[in-house]
C-alpha positions as CSV (number, residue, x, y, z in Angstrom):
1,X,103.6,-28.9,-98.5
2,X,102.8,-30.1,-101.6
3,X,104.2,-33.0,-102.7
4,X,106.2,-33.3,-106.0
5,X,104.1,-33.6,-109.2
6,X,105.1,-36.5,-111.8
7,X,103.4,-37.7,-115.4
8,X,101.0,-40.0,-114.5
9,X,99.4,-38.8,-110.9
10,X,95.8,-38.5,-111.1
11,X,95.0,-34.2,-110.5
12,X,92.2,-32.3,-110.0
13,X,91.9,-28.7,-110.8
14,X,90.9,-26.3,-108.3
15,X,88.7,-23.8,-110.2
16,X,86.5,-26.3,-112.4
17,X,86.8,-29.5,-110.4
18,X,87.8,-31.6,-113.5
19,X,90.4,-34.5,-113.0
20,X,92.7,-35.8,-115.1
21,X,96.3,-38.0,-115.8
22,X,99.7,-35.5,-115.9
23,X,100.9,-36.2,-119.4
24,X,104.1,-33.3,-119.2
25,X,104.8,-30.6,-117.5
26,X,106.4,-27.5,-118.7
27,X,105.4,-24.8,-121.8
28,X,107.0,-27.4,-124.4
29,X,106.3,-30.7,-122.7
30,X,109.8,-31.2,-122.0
31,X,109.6,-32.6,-118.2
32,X,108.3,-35.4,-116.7
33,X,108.5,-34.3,-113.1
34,X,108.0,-30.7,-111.3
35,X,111.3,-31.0,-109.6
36,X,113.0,-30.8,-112.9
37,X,111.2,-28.0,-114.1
38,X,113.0,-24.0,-113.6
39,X,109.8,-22.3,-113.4
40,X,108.4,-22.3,-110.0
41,X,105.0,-22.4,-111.9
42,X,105.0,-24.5,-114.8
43,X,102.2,-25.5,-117.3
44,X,100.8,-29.0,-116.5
45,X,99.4,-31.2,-119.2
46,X,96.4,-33.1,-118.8
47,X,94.6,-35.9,-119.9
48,X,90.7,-35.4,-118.9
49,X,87.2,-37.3,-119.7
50,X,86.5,-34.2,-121.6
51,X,90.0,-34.2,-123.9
52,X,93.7,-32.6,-123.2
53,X,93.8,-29.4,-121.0
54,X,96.7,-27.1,-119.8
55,X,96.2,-26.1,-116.2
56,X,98.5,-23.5,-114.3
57,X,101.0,-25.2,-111.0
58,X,99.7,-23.9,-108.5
59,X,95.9,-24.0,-109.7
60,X,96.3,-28.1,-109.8
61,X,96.0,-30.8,-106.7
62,X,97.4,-34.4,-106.4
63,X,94.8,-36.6,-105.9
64,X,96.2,-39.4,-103.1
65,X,94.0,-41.8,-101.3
66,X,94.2,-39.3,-98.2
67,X,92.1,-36.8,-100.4
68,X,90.1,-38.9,-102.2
């Protein structure tokens, strides 16, 4: 199960591989963890090496020191 995703845990997206810091979560920015979130598939905002990206939920992993 995955676990619940907050601003601030390091992600990495499935389809490119590119990693990056949550910065919001939602279509306006307006939460700060998934759990508060209505949509069982919200927009993520990220922060990555290459600038600010929107990834999909379920296309986006938290990276732990397990899977690292």
């Amino acid at each position: 199960m995955k676990s619940s995703m907050k601003v601030g845990d390091l992600v990495r997206e499935y389809f490119s591989g590119l990693h990056g810091v949550v910065l919001a979560i939602g279509y306006n920015c307006e939460y700060k963890d998934y759990l508060e979130s209505p949509s069982l598939n919200p927009e993520v905002h990220v922060l990555t090496p290459n600038g600010r990206r929107v990834w999909s939920y379920k296309t986006v992993e938290i990276l732990t020191d397990e899977n690292l």
